[in-house]
C-alpha positions as CSV (number, residue, x, y, z in Angstrom):
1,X,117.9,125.4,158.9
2,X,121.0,125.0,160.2
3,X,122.0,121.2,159.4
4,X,121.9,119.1,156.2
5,X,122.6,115.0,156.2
6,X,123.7,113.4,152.9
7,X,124.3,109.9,152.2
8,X,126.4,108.3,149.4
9,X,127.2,105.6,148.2
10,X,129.9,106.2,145.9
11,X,127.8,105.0,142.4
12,X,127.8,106.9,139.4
13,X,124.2,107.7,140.0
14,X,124.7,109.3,143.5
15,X,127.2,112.1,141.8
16,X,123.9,114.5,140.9
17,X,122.6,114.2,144.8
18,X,126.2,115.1,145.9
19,X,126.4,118.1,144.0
20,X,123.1,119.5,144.9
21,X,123.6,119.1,148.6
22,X,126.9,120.7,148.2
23,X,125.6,123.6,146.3
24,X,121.8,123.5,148.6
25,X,123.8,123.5,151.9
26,X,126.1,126.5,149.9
27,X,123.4,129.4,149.2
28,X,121.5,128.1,152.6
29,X,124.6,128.8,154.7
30,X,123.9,125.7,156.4
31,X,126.0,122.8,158.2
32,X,126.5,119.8,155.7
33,X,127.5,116.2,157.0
34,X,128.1,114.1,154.1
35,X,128.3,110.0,155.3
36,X,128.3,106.7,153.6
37,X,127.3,103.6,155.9
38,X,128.9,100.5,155.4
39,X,129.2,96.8,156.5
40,X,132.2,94.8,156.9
41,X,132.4,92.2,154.6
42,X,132.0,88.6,156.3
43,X,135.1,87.4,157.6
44,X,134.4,85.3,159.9
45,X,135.3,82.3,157.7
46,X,138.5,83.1,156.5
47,X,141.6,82.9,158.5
48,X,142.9,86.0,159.6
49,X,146.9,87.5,158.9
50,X,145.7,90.2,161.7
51,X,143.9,90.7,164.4
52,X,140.2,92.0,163.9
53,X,140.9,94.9,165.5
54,X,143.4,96.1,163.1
55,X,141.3,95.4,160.0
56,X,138.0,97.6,161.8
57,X,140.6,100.6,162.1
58,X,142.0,99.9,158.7
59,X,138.6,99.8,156.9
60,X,137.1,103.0,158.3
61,X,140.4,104.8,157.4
62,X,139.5,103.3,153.7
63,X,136.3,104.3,153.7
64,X,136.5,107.6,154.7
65,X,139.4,108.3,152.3
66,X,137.3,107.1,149.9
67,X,134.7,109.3,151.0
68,X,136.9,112.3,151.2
69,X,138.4,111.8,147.4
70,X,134.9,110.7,146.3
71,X,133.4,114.3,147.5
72,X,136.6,116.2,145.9
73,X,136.5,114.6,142.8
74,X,132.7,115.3,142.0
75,X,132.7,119.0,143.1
76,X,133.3,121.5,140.5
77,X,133.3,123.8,143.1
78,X,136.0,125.0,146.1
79,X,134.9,122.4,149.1
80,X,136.8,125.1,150.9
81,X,133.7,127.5,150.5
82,X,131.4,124.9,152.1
83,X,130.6,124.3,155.6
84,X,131.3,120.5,154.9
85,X,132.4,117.6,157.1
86,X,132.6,113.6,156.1
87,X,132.1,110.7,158.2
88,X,132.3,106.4,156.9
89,X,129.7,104.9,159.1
90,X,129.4,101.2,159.7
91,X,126.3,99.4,159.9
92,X,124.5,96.7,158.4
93,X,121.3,98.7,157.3
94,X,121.9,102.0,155.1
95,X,118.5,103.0,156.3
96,X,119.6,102.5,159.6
97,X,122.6,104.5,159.4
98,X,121.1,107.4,157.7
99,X,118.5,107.7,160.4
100,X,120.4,107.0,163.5
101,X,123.1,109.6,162.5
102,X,120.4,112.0,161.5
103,X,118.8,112.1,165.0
104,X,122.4,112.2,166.6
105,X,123.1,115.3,164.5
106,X,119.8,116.8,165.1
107,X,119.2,117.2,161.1
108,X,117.4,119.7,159.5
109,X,116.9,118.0,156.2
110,X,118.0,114.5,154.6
111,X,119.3,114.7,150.9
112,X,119.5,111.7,149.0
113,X,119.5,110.2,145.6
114,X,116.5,108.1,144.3
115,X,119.1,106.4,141.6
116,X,121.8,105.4,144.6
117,X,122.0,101.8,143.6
118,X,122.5,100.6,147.2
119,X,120.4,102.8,148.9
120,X,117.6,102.4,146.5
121,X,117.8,98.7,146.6
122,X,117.4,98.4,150.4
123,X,114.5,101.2,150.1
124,X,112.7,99.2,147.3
125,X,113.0,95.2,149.2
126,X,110.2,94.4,151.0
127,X,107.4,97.0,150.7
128,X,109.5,99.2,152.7
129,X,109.7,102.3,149.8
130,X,108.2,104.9,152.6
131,X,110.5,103.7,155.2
132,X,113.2,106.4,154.8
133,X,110.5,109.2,155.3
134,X,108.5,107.5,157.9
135,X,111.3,107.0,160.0
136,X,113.5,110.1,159.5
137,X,113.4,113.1,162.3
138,X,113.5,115.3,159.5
139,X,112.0,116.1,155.4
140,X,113.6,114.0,153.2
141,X,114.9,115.6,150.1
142,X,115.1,113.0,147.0
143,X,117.4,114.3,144.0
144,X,116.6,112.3,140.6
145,X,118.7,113.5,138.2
146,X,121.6,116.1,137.3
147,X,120.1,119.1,138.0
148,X,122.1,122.2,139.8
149,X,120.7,123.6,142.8
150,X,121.6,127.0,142.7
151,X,118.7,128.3,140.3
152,X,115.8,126.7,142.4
153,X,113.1,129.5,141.3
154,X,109.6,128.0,141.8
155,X,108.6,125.2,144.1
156,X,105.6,123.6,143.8
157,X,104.1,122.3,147.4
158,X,100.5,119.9,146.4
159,X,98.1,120.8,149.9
160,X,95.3,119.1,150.9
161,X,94.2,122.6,152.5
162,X,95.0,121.4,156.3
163,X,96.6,122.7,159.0
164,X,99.5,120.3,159.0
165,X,100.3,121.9,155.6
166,X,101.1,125.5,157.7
167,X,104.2,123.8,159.3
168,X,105.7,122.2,156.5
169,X,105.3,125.3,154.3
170,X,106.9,127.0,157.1
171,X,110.0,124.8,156.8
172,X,109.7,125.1,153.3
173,X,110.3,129.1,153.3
174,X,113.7,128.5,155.1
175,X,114.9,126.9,151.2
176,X,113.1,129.3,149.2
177,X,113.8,132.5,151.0
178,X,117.1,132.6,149.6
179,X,116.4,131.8,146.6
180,X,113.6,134.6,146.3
181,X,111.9,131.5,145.2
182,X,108.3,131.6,145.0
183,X,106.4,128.8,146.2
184,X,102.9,127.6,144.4
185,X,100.8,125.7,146.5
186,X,98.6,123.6,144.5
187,X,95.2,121.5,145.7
188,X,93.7,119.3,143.1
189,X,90.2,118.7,143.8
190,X,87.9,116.1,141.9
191,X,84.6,118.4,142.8
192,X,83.6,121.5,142.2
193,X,82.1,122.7,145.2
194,X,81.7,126.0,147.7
195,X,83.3,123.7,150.5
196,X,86.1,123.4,148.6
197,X,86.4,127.4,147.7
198,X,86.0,127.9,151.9
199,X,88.5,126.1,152.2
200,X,90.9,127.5,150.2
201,X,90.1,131.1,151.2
202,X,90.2,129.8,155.7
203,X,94.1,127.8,154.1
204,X,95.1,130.9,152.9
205,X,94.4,133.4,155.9
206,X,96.0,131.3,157.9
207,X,98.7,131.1,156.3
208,X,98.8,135.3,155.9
209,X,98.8,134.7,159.8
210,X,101.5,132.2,160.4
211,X,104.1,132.9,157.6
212,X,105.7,135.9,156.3
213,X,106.8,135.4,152.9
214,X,105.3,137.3,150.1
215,X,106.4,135.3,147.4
216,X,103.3,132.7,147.8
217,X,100.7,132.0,145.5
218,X,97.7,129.1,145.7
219,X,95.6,127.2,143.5
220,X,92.9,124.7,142.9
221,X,92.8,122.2,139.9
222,X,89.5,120.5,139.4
223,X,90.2,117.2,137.7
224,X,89.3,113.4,138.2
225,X,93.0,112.2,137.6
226,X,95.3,113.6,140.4
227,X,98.5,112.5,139.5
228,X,98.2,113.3,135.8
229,X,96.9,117.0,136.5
230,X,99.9,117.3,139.0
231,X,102.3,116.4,136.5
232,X,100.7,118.7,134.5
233,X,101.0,121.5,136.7
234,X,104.6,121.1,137.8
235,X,105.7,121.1,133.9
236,X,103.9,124.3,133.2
237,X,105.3,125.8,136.1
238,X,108.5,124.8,135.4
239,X,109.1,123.8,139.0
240,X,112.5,123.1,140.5
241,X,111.2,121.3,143.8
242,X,107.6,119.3,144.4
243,X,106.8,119.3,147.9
244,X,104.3,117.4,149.8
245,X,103.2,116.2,153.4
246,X,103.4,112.0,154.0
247,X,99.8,111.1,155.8
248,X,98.8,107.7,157.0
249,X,96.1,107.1,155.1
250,X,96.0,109.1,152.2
251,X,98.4,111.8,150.4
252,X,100.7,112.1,147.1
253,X,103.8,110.5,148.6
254,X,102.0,107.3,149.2
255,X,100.7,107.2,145.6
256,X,104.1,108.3,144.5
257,X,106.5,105.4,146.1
258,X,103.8,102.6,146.8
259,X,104.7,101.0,143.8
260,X,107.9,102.3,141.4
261,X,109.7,104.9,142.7
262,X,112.1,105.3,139.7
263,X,109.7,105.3,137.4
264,X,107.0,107.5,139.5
265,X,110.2,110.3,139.7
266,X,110.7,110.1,136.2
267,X,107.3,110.8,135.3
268,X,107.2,113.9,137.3
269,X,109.6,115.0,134.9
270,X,112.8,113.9,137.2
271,X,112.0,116.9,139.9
272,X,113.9,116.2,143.3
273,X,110.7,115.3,146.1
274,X,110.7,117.0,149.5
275,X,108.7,114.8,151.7
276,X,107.2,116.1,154.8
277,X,106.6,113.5,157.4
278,X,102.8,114.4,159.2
279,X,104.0,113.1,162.2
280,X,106.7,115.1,163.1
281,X,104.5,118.7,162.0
């Protein structure tokens, strides 16, 4: 991992995503490109005192300011330690300005905040929750609350025993490698069965094959209410990350944001979500 996009939008609630980039991008040694997109406001109404030109350069040099003091007054830390750089992007869509400027950079990994006022608002309107994930080059890291990133101990990835699940758990030892972090990969099952013991046992020689990292366990729960049993799981576990693979038709993450995301975080116990998108394994 060599690159890590944040976006912010300067809210009160986007504070706790800032700091755990800053402190993720830190102990991962890793490139971090900190942004917030925005949109001129409509002038095309008013008479001007200057030419337009003039007000374009005047705004970005606001904005990134802004940006700039935003970053230095939120960091408890020396910004001088991080690999950190800070850009004010204009466009009219903050989804679309996350995304384009995470394929121009090539981006590892997209942190953002699921209580960013402006960012969730645009992610919520219109059914378009998943859009973020479904369109980004990259896993999506979603950070809920206050919580410091530089005790991430156990992370919790929820498999459904596939293939797909290899790659992402692959990407997924670049975070907790150093971390020593171990990762539990958890399958919740509502059946019993012998089909589903084979295919835990052929899941976990292939990944003995594919990925060398000791520090990973797996486990089956057997229960009829998925989400519930997960919830369960991750607050006996005490994890510090839930991680799971986006599908087309079925999977967690479509559960999880198909209706309230806030509320769907929350309930996990406010645990940042790292979103694989299946596509892109």
């Amino acid at each position: 991992m060599k690159k890590i996009l944040h976006a912010t939008d300067f809210s009160e609630n986007a504070i706790p995503a800032l700091k755990y980039a800053l402190n993720l991008s830190k102990k991962l040694d890793t490139s971090l490109f900190v942004i917030h997109v925005f949109d001129y406001p409509t002038i095309f109404d008013k008479d001007l005192k200057e030419p337009y030109i003039n007000l374009e350069d005047k705004t970005y040099i606001t904005q990134q300011n802004k940006l700039i003091n935003f970053c230095n007054s939120n960091y408890e830390g020396d910004l001088g330690e991080v690999d950190v750089s800070f850009e004010a992007i204009e466009n009219k869509s903050i989804l679309n300005g996350i995304i384009e400027k995470a394929k121009n950079l090539n981006a590892d990994l997209i942190i953002t905040g699921t209580k960013s006022e402006k960012v969730l608002k645009e992610l919520l309107l219109g059914k378009t929750a998943l859009k973020l994930i479904e369109k980004a080059p990259c896993p999506v890291l979603t950070v809920p609350k206050a919580i410091c990133a530089s005790n991430i101990k156990t992370i919790v990835y929820a498999s459904d025993f596939e293939e797909n699940d290899i790659c992402a758990i692959y990407d997924l030892v670049h975070i907790a490698k150093p971390y020593e972090a171990t990762i539990k990969i958890v399958h919740v099952s509502k059946n019993e069965n012998s089909s589903v013991l084979q295919e835990k046992s052929w899941f976990e020689q292939l990944l003995k094959e594919k990925i060398k990292y000791d520090k990973i366990e797996t486990k089956i729960i057997f229960s009829d209410n998925v989400f519930d049993s997960l919830r369960t799981y991750l607050a006996d576990e005490n994890a510090d990350i839930v991680a799971m693979l986006e599908r087309d038709s079925k999977g967690l993450v479509k559960m999880l944001f198909h209706t309230d995301l806030v509320k769907k975080m929350e309930s996990l116990g406010n645990i940042p979500l790292l979103s694989f998108n299946g596509h892109r394994m």
